[in-house]
N, C-alpha and C positions, 0 to 999 in steps of 0.2 A: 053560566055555561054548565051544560049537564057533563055530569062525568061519562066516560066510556064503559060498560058494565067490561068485568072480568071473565075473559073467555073459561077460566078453568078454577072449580072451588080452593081453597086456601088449604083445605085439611086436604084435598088428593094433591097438591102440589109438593105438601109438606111429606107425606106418607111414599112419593118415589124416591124410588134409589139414585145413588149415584150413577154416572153414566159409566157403563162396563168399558176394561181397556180393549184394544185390539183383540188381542189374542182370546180374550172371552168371545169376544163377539163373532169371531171366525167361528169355533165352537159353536156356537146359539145357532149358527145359521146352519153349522153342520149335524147337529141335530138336539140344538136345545141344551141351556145352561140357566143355573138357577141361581140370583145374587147370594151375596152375602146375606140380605135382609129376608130369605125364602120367598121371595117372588120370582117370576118368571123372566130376566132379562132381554127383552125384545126392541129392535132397533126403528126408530120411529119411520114409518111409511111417507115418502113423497108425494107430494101433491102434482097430479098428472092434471088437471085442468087447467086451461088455460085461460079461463075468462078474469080472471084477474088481470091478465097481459094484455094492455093494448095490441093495437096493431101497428108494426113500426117503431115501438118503442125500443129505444137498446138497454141491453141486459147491462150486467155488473163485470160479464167476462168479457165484453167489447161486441158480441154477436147482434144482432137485430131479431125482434120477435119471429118473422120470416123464415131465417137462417134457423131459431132456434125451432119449426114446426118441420121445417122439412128435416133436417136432423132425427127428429123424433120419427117421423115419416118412413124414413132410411132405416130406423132401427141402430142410431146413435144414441147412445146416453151419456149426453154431455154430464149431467150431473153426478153420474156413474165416477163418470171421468176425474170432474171434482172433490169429487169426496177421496178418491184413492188417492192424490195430489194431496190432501190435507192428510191422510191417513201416512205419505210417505216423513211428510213433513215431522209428525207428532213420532217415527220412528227415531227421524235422525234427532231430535231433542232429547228422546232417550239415551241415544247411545253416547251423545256428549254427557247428559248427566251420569251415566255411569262410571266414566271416568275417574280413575284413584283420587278421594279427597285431599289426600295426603298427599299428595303431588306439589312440588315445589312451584310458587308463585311465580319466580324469577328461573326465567328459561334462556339458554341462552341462545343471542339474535343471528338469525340465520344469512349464513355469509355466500356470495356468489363464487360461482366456479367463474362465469366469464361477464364482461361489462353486460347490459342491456343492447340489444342490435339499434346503432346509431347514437352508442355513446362510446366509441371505443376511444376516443382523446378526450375523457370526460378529466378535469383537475388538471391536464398535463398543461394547460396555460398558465397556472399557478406556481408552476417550477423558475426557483431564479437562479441563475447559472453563476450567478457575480456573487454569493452567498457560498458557493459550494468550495468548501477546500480539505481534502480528499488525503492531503498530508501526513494530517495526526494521527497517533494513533486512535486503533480504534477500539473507544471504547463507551460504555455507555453512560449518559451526562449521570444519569439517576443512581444506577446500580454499582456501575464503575468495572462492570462486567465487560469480556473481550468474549463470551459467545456469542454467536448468533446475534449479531450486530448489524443493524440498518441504520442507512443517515435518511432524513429526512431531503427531501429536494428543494423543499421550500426555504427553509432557513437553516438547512445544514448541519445539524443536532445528530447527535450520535443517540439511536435506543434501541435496546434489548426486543428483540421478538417483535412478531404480531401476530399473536393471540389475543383473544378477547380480556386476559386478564396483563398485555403485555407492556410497558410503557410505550413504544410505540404506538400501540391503540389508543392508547387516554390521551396521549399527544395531539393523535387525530380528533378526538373529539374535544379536547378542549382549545388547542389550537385550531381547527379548522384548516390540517394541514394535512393531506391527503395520500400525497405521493412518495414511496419510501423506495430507497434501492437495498439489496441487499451485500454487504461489503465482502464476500466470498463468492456467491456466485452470480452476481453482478444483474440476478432477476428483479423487475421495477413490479412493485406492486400498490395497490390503490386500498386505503384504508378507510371507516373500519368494514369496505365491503369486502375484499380481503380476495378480489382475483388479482392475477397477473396481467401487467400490461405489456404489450408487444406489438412496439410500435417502434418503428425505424428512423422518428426522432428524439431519442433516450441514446442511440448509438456513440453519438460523442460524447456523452458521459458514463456512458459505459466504458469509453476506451481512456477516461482523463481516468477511472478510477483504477484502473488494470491496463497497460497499454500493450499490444503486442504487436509483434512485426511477423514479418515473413522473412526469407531469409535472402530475396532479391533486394527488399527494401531495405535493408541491415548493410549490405552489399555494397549500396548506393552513396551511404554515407560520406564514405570517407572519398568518393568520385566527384558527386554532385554537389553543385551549391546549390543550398536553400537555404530559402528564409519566410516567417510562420509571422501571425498578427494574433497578440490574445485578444479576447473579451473585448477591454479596452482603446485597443486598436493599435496599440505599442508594436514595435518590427521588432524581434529576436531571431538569432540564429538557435536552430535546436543541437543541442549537446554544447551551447555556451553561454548558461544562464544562470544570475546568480543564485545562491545557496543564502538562506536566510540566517542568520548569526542571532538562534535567540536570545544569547546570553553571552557564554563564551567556549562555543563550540566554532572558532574560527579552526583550531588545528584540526578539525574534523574535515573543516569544509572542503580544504587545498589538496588533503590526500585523497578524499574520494574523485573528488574532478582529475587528479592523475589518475587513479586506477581506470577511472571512467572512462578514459582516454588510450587505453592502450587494446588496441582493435581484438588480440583475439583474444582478452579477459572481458572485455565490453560484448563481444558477439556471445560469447559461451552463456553471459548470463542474460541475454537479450532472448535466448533463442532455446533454452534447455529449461526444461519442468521441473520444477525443482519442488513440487508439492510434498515431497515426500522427505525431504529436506530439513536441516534443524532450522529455526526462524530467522537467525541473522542471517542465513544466505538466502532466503525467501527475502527479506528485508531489503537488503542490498541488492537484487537482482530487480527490485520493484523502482526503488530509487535511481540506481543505471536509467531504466527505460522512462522514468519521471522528466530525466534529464536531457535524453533525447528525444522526447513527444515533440511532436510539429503541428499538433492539435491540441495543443495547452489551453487550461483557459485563463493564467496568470505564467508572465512570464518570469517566474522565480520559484522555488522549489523549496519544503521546507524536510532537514532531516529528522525531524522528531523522529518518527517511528523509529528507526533503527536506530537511533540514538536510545533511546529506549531499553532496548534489551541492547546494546552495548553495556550499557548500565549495570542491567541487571547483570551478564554472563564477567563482568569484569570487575563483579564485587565494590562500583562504584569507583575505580581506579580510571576512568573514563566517564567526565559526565558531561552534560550541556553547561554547567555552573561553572567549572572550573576549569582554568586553561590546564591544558599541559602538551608533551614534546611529539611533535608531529612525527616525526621517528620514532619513539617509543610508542605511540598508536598504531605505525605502519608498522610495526615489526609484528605486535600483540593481534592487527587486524590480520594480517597475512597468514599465521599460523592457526589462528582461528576459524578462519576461510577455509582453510585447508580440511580442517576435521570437519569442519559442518561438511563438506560435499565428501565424504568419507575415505580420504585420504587416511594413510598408513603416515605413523613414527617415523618405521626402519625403512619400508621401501621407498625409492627415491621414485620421482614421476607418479606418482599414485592421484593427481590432479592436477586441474589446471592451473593452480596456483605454482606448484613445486614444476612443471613443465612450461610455464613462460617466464618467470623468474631463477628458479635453482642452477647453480652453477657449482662448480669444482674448484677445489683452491691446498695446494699444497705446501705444508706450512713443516720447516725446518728449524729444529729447536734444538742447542747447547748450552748445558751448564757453563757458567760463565763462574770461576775459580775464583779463589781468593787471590792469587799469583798473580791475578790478569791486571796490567798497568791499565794507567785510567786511558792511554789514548789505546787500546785494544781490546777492550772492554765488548765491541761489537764486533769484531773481528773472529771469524772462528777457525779454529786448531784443529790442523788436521791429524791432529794424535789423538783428540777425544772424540767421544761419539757421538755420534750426528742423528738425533730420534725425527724422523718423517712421518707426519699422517697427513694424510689426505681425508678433510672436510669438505662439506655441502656447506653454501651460501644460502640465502636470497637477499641479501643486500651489503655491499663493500663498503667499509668506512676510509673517510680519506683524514687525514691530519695535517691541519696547516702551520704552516710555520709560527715561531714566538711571533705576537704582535709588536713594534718598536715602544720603549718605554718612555721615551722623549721628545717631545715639538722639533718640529724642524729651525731653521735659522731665520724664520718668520713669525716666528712663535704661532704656529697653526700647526695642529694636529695631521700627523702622516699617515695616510690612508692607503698602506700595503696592499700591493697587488701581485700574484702570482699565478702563475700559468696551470690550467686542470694537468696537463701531462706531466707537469712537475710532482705535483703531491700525487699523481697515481706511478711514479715509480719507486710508491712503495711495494708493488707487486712483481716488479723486474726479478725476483731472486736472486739480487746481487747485494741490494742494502740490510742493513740486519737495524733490528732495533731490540732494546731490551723490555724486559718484563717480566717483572718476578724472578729476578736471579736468574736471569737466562736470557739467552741470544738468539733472534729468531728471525727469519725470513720467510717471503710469504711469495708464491706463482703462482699465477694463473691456468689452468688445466683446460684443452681443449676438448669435450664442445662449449661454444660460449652460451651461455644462455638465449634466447631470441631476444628479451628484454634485460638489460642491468639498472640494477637501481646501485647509487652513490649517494652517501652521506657525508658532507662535507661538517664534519665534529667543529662547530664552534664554541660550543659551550663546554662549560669544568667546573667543576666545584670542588673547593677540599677545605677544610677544619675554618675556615675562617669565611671566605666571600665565596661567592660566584660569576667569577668571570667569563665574557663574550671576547671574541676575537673576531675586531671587525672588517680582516682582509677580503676584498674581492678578487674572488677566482675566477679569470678570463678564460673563455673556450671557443671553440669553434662551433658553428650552431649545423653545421655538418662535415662530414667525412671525420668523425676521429678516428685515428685507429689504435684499437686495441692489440695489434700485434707482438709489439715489441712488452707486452705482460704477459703474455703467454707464452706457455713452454711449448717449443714444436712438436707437433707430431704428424711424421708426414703420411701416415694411415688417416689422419682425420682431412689435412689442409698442408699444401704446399709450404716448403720453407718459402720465406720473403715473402708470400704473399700476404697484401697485409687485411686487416677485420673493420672494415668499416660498420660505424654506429654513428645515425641522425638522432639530435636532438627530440623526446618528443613533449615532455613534462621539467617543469623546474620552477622547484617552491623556493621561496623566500623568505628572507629575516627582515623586519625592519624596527629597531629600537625607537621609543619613542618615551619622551620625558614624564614624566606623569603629573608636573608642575611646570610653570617655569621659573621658576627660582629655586629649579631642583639643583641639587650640588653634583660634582663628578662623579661618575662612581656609583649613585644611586638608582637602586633597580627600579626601572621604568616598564609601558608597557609593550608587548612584545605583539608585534602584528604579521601575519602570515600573509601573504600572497602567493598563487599561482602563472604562473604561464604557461600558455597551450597550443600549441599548433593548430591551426586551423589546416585538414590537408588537402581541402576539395577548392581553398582559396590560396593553397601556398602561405597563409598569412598568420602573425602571432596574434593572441589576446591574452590580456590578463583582467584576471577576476578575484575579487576581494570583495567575499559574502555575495551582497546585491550588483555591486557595483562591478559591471563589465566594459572595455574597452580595447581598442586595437592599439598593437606596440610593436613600436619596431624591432626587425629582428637585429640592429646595428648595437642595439641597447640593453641587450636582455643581461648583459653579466654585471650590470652597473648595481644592480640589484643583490644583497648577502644570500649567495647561493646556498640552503642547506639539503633539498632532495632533489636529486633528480635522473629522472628515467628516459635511458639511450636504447632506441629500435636497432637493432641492427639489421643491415642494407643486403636486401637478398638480391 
């Protein structure tokens, strides 16, 4: 085979220059530019003949030979056109290579403002509802941090942020778990593409994790009967469901289901903003409306959170580990209450705590002599002086009689029974009792509070043991009246007319062995129960932790009554 001769000698192919850049060559054409190498840089001329082009034959840009003469024809120069297309191209190359070398490798990845059009429920089938529990605190699994906290929708996981360096981001991409809500403003968003979703199926879970009412449907409560299906498909009533007992926060559990229960402490904190608020009462106002959701999606409640900062604000004298006295919690919670929603010391009414509980009580106190024989010991003399103040309550203690110290004549243990209007006239201001070297007497002052709380004192302790006193106090589960403890005044309320107060709350004692081969005597463990009125069924239930049930109201005193909270009858 002959070789093809070489169109152009070896030494002139060798001897040109480089080919000039743009911006030379603009020049050269505007009036001539001279290379590096002193020749004259000049742009090589096209070839205008066409006999090398069949006819019909198509070009390289899609044209046909035809197309490309009448063009020509026209006074088109396609290849005009081409070359500037290659000239724009060989620009934009430049300006990316100009770019800072020094420019960091790793750039970070650019996140959407909104889904893509027609993915707007893009991951939301990924959300499992039976996973989510909305309870705990919140805080994050990794960091342990309480800002800026999202849970996961998929698997329920508590993390910090989403930002590109956030643990919720790495979540997403290592889990492949996409959908976060945020646990403050209760915005769902999709990770790591990082828009918000808005979408009016996240709505019930927006509301299990915040729930809010209106102030018709608050209204309705205590009127209507309902009854709600979780998840599961379990039937509960809302506002009577159990409270989970993680350890041994049962005394926690029986006082909040009372307070929860007394309509306008329950409305105030269902219904008032409290963002601004110290956290326990944000806490507690979150747990109220937990307990009356009708869109739950587990029909049982857990108090961590505010067990939580109980914790903390009580120096650990309150914890989920360790039991202690449901009365001494509801004294410690109530005054507490008080300050977070910015209630005053000195002035009285200064919230809603001290205006549906505080009451007036007039307390009459003499030195009791050395002269005084032992039966007159509580008797008082009207030749010495009689010191009166007049104190604020929020809750009455009552004291039961000595328990019996010996079997009956069946040799079975006597189960003392006495009447509630008996031990509440200790407040008549006729009986005295002593204390501390002195004789005192205690009345009731009108106005009555809307709500009383009564502690019925079964427990003592002094230098040696600690004894229970296991009498049952019988009551009437309506109409009692507080008249006859109260000092008239007929500026507030008629003489004889008397102060009717319905049952609405009443916690229980119940002792239990902690072996059975335990011996008499021996301190066992102490189990709390509630009872609650249902008012929209007229009907009782008691509740102990998860465990709820209907009870009759023939029965409710059979139970060691130790709190309990009386409505009075408007």
């Amino acid at each position: 085979m002959t070789k093809r001769p070489a169109e152009e000698l070896l030494e002139d192919v060798a001897d040109a220059g480089s080919p000039a850049p743009k911006k030379l060559r603009k020049q050269d054409q505007a009036g001539g530019h001279t290379s590096p190498n002193g020749r004259k840089a000049t742009l090589p001329q096209r070839s205008r003949t066409n006999s090398s082009i069949a006819a019909g034959q198509t070009m390289n840009n899609g044209h046909t030979v035809d197309q490309f003469l009448a063009d020509e024809h026209a006074g088109n120069d396609i290849l005009a056109a081409a070359d500037q297309e290659q000239e724009e191209l060989e620009e934009a190359m430049v300006d990316e290579l100009s770019i800072d070398e020094n420019a960091s490798a790793m750039t970070a990845p650019r996140r959407q403002l909104a889904p893509a059009e027609g993915f707007n429920d893009l991951y939301l089938d990924t959300i499992n509802r039976n996973l989510l529990d909305f309870d705990f605190e919140k805080l994050c699994s990794v960091s342990l941090s309480n800002i800026n906290v999202y849970a996961c929708l998929v698997c329920g996981k508590y993390y910090q942020g989403r930002g590109v360096k956030s643990h919720a981001y790495f979540h997403a991409l290592e889990a492949s778990h996409h959908v976060f809500i945020n646990m403050e403003t209760q915005r769902v968003y999709v990770l790591p593409e990082g828009y918000e979703v808005k979408s009016k199926s996240l709505d019930d879970i927006k509301f299990v994790v915040d729930p809010r009412y209106t102030r018709d449907e608050v209204r309705k409560m205590d009127r209507e009967p309902r009854t709600a299906r979780d998840l599961s498909g379990k039937m509960y009533i809302p506002g009577f469901i159990g409270m989970n007992n993680i350890k041994e926060n049962d005394y926690f559990n029986v006082v909040v289901h009372a307070l929860a229960h007394v309509p306008p402490l329950r409305n105030f904190f269902m219904l008032e903003e409290l963002g601004n608020k110290a956290q326990i009462a944000q806490r507690f106002s979150i747990l109220v409306r937990k307990i009356w959701n009708p869109r739950a999606f587990k029909s049982h409640v857990s108090p961590h959170e505010l067990l939580q900062e109980i914790a903390l604000r009580s120096n650990k004298r309150f914890t989920l580990t360790q039991q202690s006295d449901p009365v001494d919690f509801l004294s410690w919670f109530l005054n507490n209450l008080h300050l977070a929603l910015g209630g005053s010391k000195t002035k009285p009414g200064s919230s809603i705590i001290q205006k549906v509980f505080q009451g007036k009580l007039k307390v009459e106190s003499q030195q009791i002599t050395a002269k005084a024989d032992a039966g007159d010991r509580l008797r008082f003399e009207e030749a010495a002086e009689v010191k009166v103040e007049i104190n604020r309550f929020l809750m009455l203690t009552l004291d039961l009689p000595a328990a019996p110290l010996f079997q009956d004549e069946h040799d079975q243990n006597i189960i003392p029974q006495v009447a509630l209007t008996t031990i509440l006239s200790k407040y008549d201001g006729l009986r005295a009792q002593e204390a501390l070297s002195q004789r005192k007497r205690y009345r009731l002052l009108h106005p009555l509070p809307p709500y009383l709380l009564l502690h019925i004192k079964r427990f003592s302790r002094n230098k040696f043991v600690a004894e229970r006193n296991p009498t049952i106090v019988t009551f009437p589960v309506r109409s009692l009246d507080m008249a006859p403890y109260v000092e008239p005044n007929p500026a507030v309320q008629a003489p004889g007319e008397p102060v009717w107060y319905d049952l609405a709350a009443n916690i229980t004692h119940e002792a239990i062995r902690a072996r059975d081969d335990s011996v008499e005597g021996e301190a066992g463990a102490k189990v709390w129960r509630v009872q609650l009125r249902d008012r929209a069924r007229d009907e009782w239930r008691m509740v102990q932790d998860l465990w709820v049930e209907e009870v009759r109201r023939e029965v409710l005193f059979l139970g060691e009554s130790y709190v309990q909270v009386w409505e009075r009858r408007r």
